[in-house]
BAFI-3210 file (N, C-alpha, C; in Angstrom, 3 decimals, decimal comma, padded with zeros to 6 digits):
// residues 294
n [1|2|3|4|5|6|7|8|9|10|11|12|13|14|15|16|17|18|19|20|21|22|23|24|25|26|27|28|29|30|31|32|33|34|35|36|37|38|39|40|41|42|43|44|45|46|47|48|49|50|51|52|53|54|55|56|57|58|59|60|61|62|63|64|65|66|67|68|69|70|71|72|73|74|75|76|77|78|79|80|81|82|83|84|85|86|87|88|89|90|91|92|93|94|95|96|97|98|99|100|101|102|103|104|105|106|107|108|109|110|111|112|113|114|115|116|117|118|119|120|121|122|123|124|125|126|127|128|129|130|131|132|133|134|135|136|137|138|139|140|141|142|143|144|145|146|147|148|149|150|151|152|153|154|155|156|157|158|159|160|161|162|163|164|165|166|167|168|169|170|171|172|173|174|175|176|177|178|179|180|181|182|183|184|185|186|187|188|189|190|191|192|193|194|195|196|197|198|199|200|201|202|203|204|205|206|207|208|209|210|211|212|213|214|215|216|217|218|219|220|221|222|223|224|225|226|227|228|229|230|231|232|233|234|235|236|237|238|239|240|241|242|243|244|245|246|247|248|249|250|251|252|253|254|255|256|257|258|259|260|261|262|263|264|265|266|267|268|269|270|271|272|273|274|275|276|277|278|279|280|281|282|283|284|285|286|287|288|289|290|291|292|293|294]
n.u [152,633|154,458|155,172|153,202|153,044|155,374|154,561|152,447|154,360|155,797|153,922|152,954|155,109|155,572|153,042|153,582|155,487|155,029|152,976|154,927|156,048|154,410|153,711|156,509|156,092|153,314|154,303|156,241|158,149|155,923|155,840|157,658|156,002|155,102|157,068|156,550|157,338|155,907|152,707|150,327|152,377|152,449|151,242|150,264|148,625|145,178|144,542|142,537|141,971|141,569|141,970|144,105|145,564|145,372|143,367|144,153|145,556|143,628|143,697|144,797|142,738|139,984|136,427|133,810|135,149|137,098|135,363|134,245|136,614|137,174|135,138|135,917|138,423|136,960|135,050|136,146|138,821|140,721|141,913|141,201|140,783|143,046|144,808|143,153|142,325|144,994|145,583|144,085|145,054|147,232|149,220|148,852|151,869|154,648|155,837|158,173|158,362|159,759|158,128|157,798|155,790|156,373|155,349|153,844|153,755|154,390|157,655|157,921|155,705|157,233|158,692|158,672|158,409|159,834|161,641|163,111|165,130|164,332|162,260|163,537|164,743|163,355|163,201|160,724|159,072|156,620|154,581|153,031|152,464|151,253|151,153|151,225|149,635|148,913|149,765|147,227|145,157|146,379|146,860|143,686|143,781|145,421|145,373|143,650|145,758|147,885|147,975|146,258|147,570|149,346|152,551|155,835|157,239|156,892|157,952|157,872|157,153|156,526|154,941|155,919|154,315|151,902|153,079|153,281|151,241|149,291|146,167|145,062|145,540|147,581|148,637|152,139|151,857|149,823|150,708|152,083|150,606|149,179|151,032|152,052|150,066|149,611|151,952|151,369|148,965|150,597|152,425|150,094|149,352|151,136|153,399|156,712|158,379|159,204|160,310|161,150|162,937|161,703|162,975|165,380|164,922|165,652|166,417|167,547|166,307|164,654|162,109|159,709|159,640|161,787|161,327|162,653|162,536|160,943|161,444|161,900|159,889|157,182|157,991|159,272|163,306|163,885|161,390|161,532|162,881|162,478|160,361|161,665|163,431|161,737|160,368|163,179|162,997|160,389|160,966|163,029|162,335|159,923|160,762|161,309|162,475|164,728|165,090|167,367|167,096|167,816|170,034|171,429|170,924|171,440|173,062|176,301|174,742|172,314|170,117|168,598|170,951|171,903|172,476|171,065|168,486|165,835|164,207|163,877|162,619|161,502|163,834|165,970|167,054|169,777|169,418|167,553|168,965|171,326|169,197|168,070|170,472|170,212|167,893|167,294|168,903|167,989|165,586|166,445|167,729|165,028|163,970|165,379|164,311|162,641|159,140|156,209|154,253|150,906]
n.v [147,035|145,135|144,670|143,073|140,818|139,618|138,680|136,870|135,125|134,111|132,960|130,895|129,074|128,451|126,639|125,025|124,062|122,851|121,018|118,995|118,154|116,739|114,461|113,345|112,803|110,600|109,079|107,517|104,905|102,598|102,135|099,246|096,290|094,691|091,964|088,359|084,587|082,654|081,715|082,611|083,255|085,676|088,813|091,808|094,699|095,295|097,947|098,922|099,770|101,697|102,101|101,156|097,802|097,751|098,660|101,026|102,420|104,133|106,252|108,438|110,197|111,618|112,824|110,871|109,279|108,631|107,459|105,099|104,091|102,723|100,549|099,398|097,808|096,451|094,957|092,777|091,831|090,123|090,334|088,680|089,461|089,913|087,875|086,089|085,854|084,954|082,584|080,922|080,390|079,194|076,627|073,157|071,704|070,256|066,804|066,251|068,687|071,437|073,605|076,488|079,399|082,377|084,117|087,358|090,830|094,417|093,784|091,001|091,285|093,508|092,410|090,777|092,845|094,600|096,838|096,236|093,902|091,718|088,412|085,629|084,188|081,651|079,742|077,782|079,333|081,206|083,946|085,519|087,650|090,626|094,675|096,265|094,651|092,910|090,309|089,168|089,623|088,011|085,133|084,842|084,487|082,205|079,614|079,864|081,282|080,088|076,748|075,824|075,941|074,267|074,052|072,629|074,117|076,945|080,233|082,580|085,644|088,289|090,828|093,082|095,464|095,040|095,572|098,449|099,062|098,886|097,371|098,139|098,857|095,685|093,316|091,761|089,198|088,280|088,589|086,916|084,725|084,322|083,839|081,901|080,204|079,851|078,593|076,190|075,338|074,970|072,703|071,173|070,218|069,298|070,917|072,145|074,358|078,193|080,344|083,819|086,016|089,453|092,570|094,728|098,201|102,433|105,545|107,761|108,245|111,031|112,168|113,043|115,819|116,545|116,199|114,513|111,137|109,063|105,918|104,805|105,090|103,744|101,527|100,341|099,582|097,532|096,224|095,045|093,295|091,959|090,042|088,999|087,222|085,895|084,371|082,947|081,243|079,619|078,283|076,768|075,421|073,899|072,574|073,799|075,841|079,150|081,951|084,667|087,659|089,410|089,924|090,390|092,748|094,789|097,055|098,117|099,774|098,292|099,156|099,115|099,356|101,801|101,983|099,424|100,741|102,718|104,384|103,737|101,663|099,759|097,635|097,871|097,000|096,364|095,297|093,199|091,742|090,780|089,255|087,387|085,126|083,842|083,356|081,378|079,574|078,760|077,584|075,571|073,518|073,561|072,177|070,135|068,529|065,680|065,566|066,876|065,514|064,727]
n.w [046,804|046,288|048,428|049,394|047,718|048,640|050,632|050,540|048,782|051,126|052,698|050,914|050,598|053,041|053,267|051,845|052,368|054,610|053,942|052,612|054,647|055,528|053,922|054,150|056,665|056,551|054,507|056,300|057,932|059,762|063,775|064,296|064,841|068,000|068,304|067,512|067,546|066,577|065,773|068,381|070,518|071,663|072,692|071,997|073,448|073,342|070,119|070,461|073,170|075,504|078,225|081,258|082,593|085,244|088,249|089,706|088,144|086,844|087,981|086,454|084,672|084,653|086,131|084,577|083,029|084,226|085,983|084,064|083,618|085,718|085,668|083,506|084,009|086,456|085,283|083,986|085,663|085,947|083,328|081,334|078,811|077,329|076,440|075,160|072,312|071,532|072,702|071,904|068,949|069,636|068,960|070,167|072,703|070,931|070,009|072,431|072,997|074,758|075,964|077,593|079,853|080,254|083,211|084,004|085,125|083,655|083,058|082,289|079,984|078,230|077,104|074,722|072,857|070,235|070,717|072,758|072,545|071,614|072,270|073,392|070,537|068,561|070,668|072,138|074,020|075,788|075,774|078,515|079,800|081,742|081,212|084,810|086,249|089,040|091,803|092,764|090,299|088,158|089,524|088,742|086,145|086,548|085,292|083,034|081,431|081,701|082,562|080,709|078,383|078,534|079,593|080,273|081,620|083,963|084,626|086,913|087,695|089,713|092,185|092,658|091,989|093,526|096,059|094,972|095,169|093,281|092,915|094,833|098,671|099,865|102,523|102,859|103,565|102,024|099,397|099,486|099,564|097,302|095,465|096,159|095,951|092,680|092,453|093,862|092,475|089,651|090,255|090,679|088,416|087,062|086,409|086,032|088,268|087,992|090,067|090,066|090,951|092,852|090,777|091,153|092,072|090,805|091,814|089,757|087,135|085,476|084,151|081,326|081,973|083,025|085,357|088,764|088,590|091,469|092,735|094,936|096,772|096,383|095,899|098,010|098,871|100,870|101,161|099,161|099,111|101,368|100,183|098,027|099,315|100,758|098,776|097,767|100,063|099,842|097,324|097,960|099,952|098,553|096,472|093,834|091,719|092,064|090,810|090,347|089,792|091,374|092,162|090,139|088,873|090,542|091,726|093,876|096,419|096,286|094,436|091,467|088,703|086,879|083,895|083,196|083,015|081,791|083,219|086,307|087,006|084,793|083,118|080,475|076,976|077,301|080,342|079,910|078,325|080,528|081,932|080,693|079,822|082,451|083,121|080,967|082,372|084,515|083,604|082,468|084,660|086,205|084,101|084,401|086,500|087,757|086,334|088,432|090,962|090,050]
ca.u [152,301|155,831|155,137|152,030|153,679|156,263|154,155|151,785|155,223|156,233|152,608|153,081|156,056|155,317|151,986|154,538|156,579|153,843|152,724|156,045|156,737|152,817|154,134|157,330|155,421|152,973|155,752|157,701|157,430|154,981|156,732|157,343|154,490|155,765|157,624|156,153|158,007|154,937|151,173|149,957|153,406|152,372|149,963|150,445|147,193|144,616|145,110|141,237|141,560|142,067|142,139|144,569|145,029|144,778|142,718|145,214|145,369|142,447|143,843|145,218|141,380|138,787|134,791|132,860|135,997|137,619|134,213|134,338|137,900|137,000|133,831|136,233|139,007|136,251|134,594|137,581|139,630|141,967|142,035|141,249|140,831|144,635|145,605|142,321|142,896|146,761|145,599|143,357|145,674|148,614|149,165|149,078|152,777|154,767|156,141|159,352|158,684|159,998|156,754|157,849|155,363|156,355|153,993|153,864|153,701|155,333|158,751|157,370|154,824|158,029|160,614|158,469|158,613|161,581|162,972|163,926|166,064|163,763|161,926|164,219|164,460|163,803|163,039|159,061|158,519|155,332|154,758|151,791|152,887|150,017|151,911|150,541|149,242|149,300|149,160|145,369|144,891|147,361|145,923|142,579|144,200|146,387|144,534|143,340|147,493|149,379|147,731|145,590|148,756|150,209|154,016|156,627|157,685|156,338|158,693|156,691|157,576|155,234|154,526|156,623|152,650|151,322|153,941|153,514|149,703|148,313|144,693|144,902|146,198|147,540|149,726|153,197|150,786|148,638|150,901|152,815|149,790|148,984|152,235|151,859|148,637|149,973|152,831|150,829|148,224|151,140|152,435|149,200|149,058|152,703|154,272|157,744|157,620|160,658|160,010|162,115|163,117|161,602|164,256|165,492|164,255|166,005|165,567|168,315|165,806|164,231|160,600|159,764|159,596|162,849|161,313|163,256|161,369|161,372|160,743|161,913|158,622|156,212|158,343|160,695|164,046|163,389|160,664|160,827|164,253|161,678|159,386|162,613|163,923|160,679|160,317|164,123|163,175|159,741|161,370|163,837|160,967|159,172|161,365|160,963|163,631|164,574|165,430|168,069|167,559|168,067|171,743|172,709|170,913|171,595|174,455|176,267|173,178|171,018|168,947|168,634|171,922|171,867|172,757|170,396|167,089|165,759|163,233|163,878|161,967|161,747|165,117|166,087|167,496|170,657|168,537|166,809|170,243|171,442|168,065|168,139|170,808|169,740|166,724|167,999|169,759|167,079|164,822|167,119|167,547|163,942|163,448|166,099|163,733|161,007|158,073|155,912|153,002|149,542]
ca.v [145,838|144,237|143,803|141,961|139,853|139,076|138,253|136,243|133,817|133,580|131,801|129,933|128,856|127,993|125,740|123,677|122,954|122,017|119,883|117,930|117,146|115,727|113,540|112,348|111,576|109,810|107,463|107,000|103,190|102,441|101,347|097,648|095,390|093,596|090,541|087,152|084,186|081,842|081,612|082,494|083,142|086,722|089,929|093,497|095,127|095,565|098,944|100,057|099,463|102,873|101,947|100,205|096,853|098,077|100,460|102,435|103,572|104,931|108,027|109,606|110,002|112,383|112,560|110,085|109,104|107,762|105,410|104,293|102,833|101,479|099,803|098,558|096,986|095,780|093,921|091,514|092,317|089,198|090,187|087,269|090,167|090,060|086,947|085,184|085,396|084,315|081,118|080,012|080,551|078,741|075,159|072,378|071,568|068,929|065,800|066,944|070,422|072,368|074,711|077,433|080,076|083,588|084,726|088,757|092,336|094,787|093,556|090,055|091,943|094,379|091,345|090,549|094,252|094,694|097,193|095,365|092,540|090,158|087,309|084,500|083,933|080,152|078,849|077,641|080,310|081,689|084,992|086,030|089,124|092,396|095,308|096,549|093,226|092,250|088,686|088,980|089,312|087,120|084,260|084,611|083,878|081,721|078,630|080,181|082,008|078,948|076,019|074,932|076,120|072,674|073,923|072,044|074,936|078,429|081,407|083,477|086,731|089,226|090,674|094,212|096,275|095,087|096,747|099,435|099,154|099,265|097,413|098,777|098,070|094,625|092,826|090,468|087,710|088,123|088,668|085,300|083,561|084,208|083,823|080,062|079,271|079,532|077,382|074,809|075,064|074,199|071,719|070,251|069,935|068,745|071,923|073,138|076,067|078,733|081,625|084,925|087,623|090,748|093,411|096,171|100,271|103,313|106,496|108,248|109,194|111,991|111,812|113,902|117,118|116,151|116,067|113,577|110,108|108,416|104,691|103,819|105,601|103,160|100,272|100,491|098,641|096,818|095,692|094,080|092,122|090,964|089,188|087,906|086,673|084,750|083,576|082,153|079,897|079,100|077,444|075,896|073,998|073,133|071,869|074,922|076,685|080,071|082,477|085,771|088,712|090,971|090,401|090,391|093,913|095,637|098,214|097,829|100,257|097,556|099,793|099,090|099,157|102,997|101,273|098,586|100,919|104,446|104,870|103,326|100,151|098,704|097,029|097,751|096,365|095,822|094,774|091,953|090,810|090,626|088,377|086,153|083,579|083,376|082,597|080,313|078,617|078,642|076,755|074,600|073,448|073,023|071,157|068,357|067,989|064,999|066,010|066,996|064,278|064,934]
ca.w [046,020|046,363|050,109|049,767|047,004|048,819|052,348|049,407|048,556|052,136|052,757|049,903|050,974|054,713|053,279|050,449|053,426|055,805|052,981|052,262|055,771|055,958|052,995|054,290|057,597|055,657|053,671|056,920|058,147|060,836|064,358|064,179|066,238|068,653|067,945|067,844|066,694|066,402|066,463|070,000|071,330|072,530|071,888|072,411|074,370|071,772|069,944|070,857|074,650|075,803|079,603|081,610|082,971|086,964|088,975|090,653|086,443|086,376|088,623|085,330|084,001|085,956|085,903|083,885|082,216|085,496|086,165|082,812|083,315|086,679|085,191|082,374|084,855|087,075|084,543|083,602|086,885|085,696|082,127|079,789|077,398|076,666|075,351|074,465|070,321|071,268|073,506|071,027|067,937|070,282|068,894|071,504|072,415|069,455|071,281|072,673|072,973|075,957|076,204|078,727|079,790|081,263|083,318|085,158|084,769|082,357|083,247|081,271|078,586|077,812|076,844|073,604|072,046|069,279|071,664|074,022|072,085|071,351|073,214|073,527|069,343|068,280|071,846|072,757|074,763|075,463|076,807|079,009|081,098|081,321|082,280|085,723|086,692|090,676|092,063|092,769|088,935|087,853|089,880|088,308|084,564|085,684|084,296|081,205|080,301|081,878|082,985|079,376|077,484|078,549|079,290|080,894|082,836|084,225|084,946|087,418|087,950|090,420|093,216|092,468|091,466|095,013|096,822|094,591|095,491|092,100|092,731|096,353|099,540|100,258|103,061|102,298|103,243|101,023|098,139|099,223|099,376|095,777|094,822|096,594|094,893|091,663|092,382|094,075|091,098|088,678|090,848|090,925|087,335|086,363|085,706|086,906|088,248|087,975|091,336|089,701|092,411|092,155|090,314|092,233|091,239|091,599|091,300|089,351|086,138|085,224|083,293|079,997|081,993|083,640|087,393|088,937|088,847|092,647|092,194|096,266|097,680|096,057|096,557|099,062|098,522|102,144|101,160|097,811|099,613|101,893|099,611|097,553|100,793|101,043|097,612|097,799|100,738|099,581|096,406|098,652|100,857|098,051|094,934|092,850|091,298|092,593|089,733|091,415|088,853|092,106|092,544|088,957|088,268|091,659|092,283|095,550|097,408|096,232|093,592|090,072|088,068|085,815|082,402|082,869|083,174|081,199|084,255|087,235|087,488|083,556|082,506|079,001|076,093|078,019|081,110|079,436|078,035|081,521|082,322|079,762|080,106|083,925|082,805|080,366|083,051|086,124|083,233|082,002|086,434|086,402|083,060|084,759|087,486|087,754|086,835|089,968|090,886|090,063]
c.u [153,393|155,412|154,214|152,349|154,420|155,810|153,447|152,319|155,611|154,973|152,740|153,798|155,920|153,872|152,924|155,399|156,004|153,642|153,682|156,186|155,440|153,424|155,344|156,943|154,666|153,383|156,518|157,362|156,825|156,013|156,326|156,665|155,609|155,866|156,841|156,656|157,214|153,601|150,992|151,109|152,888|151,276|149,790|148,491|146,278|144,355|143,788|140,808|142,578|142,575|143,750|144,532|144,585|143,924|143,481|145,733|144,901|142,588|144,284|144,295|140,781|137,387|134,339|134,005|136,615|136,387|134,058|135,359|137,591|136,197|134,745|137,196|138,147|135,623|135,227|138,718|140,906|142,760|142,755|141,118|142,102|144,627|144,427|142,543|143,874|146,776|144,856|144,234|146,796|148,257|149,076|150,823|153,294|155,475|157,913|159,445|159,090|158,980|157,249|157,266|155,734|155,579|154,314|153,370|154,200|156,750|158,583|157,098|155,841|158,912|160,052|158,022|160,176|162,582|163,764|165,039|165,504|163,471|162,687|163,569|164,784|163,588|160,950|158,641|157,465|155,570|153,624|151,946|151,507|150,699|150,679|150,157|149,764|149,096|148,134|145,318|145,417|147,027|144,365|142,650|145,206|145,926|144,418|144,806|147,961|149,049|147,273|146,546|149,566|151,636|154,458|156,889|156,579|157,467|157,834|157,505|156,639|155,116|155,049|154,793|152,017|152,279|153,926|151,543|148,667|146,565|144,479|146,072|146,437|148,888|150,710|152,503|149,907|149,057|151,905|151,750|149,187|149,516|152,716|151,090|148,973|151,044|152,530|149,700|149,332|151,730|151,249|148,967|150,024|153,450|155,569|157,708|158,998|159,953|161,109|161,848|162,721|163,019|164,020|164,587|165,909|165,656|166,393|167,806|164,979|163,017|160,551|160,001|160,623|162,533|161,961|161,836|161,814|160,562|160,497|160,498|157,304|156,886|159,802|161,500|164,092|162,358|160,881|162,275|163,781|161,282|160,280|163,297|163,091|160,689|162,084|163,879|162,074|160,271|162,021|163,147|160,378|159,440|161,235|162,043|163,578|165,490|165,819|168,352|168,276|169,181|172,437|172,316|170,957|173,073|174,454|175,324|172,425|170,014|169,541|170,072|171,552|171,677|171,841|168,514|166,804|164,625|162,956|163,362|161,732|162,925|164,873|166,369|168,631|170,556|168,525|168,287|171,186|170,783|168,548|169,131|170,817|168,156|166,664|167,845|168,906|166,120|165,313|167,283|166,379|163,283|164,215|165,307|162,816|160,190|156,814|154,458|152,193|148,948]
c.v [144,790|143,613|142,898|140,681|138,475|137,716|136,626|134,776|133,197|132,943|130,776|128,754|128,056|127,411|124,943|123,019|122,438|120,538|118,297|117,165|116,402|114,372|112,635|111,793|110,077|108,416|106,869|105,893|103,320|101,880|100,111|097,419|094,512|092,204|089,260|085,986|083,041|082,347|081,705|082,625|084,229|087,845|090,762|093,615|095,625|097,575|099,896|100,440|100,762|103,187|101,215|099,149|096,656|099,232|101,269|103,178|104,395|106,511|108,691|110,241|110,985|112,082|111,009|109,638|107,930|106,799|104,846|103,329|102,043|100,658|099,125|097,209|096,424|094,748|092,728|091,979|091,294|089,843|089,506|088,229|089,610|088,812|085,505|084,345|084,785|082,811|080,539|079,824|079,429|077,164|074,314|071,861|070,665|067,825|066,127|068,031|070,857|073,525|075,548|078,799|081,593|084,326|086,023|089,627|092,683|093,985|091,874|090,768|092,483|093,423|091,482|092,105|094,368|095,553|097,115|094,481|091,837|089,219|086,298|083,396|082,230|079,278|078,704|078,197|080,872|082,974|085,330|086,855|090,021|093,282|096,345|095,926|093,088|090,716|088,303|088,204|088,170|085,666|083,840|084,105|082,945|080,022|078,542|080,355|080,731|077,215|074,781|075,712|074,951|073,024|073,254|072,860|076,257|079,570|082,293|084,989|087,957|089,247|092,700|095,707|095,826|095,599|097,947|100,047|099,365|098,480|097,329|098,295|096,349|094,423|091,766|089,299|087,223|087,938|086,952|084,255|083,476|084,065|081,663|079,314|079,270|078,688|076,080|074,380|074,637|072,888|070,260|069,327|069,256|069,957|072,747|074,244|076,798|080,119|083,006|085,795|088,704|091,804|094,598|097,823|101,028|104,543|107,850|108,666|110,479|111,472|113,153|115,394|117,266|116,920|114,665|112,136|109,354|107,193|104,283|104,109|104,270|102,117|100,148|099,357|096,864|095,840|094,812|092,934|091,128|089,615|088,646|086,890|085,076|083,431|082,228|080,730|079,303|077,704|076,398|074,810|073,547|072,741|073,095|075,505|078,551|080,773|084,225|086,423|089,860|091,321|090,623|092,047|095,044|096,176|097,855|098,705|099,359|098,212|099,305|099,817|100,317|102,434|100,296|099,170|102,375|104,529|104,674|101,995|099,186|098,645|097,435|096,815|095,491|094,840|093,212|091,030|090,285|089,756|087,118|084,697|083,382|083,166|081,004|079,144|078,003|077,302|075,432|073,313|072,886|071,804|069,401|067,541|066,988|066,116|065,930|066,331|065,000|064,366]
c.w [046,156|047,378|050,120|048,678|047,670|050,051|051,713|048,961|049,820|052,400|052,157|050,386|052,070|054,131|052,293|051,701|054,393|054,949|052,865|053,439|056,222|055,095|053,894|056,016|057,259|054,938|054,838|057,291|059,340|062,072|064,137|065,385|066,754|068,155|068,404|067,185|066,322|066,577|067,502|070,666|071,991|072,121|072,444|072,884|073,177|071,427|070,206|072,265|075,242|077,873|080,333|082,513|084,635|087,434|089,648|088,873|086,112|087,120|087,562|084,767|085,281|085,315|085,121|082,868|083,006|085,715|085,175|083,124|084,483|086,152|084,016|083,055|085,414|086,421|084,186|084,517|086,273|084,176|081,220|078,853|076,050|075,705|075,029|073,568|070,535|072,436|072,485|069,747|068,188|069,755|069,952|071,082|071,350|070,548|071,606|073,148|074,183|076,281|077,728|078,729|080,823|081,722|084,564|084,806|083,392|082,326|082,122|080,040|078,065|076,718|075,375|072,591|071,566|070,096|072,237|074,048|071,895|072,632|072,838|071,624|069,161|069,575|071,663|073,561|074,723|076,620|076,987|080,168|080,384|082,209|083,387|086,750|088,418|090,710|091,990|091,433|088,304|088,229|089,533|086,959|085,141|085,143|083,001|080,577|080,449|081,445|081,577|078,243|077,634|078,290|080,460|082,188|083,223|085,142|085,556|088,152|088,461|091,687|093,488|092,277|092,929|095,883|096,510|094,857|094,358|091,845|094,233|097,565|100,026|101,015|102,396|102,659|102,492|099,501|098,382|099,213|097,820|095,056|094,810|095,954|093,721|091,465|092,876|092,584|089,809|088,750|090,462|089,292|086,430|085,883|086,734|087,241|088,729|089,005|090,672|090,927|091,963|091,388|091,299|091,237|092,286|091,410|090,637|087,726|086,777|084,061|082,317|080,277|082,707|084,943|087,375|089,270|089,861|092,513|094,074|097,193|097,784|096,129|096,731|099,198|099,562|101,765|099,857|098,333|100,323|100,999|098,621|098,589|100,907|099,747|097,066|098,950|100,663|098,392|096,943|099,350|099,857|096,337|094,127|092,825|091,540|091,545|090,097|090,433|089,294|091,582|091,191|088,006|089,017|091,417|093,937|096,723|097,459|095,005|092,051|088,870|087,061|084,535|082,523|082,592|082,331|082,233|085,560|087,884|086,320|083,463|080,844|078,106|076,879|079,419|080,746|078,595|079,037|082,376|081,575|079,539|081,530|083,703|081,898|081,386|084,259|085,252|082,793|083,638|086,137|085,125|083,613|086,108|087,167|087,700|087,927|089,680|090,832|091,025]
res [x|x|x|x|x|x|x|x|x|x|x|x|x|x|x|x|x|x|x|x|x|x|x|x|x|x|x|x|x|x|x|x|x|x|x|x|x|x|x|x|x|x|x|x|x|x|x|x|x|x|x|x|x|x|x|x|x|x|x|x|x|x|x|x|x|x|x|x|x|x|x|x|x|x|x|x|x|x|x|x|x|x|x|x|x|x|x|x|x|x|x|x|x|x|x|x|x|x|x|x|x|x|x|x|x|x|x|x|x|x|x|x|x|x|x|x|x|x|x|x|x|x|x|x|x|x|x|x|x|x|x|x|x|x|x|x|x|x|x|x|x|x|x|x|x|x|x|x|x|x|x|x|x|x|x|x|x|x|x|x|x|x|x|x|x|x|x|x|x|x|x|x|x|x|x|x|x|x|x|x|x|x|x|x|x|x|x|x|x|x|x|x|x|x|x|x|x|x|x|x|x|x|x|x|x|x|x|x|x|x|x|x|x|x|x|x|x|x|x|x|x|x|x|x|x|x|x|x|x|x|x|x|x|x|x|x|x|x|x|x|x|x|x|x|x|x|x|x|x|x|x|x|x|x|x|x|x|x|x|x|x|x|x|x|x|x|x|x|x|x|x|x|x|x|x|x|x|x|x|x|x|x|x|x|x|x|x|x|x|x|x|x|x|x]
***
């Protein structure tokens, strides 16, 4: 009788403490939402959109799960999903304003999450990064994110997800020609336009199950030097400011700087503090320029 007493309190026991720690989950604070320091400045991926924003995503997914997500990417291949609500919400600029829009991948979408340090606090910044995003895509919004946002400038950052082949195979011609059309399309419209260098990768993490994570396979250091290479003397021929994150987050190999990354190809907290007054400074360059004829 003791023993089954005893077995009786140890249950007890082990469900009061299940209990409590349901509770102080329960009470604990929610993570903070990504930062926004205005109406329409920015807007996390909506919290019911279980897919992601490329098809080379959809390999994590099998059967009738996997054609779902293609059929969801395919449908809005650009995705205006994202920042619809946060273009319509966005005031039109005030007279004066410096309106500068960042437009890319994660390496953009990431900046405006509290983790990171904050999006450039107190400036007119607008942020319209989707992480994943290739040029293709990117070129199909950029009208809707940039163009009828009426900013002074555009910070363009992309081209790093087509090397990495995320909505298939594509050649360096193809990704500089989409990389061109959006700078002649802002051009065309009066908008400075700031060219950022891709950032280096390396491959010195480890992932949750600590296999080592290899970033240079999927985009090989060669190659992304190329298409900065290009993008430095495109700007150069055609008035555009050329914005050099390589050299200031590379190690002498060339790969992505340890302390600046927890995975090999996002920049961190420290990262993005390392960006930021070269960004500053590339926009500040392009804001002293005439604006470019219509």
């Amino acid at each position: 009788m003791r023993r089954s007493t005893t077995a009786a309190g140890v249950g007890l026991a082990a469900v009061l403490q299940a209990a409590l720690a349901a509770l102080v989950a329960a009470q604990a604070p929610a993570p903070a939402p990504a930062a926004a320091g205005f109406p329409g400045q920015y807007a996390p991926p909506p919290a019911e959109r279980k897919f992601p924003a490329w098809p080379k995503g959809c390999a994590r997914f099998e059967g009738e799960e996997k054609m779902s997500c293609l059929d969801t990417v395919a449908s809005d291949f650009a995705g205006f999903y994202r920042y619809a609500g946060a273009n319509a919400a966005l005031a039109a600029p005030k007279p004066g304003e410096d309106r500068v829009v960042f437009f890319g991948d994660s390496i953009t979408d990431n900046w405006s999450k509290p983790e990171y340090g904050g999006f450039f606090p107190g400036r007119p910044y607008v942020n319209r990064g989707i992480g994943g995003q290739t040029t293709a895509q990117m070129l199909l919004r950029f009208r809707a994110d940039v163009l009828e946002l009426s900013p002074r400038a555009v910070v363009l950052l992309a081209g790093t997800n087509d090397i990495a082949g995320n909505a298939g195979p594509v050649t360096p011609s193809q990704i500089q020609d989409n990389l061109a059309s959006m700078a002649e399309l802002a051009r065309l419209h009066g908008v400075r336009v700031v060219l950022a260098s891709l950032l280096p990768v390396s491959d010195d993490k480890r992932d949750a199950n600590g296999q080592p994570v290899t970033r240079t396979r999927q985009r090989p250091p060669a190659t992304l030097r190329e298409l900065n290479a290009w993008l430095s003397g495109y700007a150069a021929q055609n008035g555009h400011v050329y914005l050099d994150y390589f050299s200031a987050t590379a190690d002498a190999s060339g790969l992505l700087r340890p302390e600046l990354n927890d995975d090999g190809l996002h920049p961190n907290a420290k990262g993005y503090a390392v960006m930021a007054p070269l960004a500053e400074k590339a926009i500040a360059e392009a804001l002293r320029k005439a604006p470019p004829k219509r």
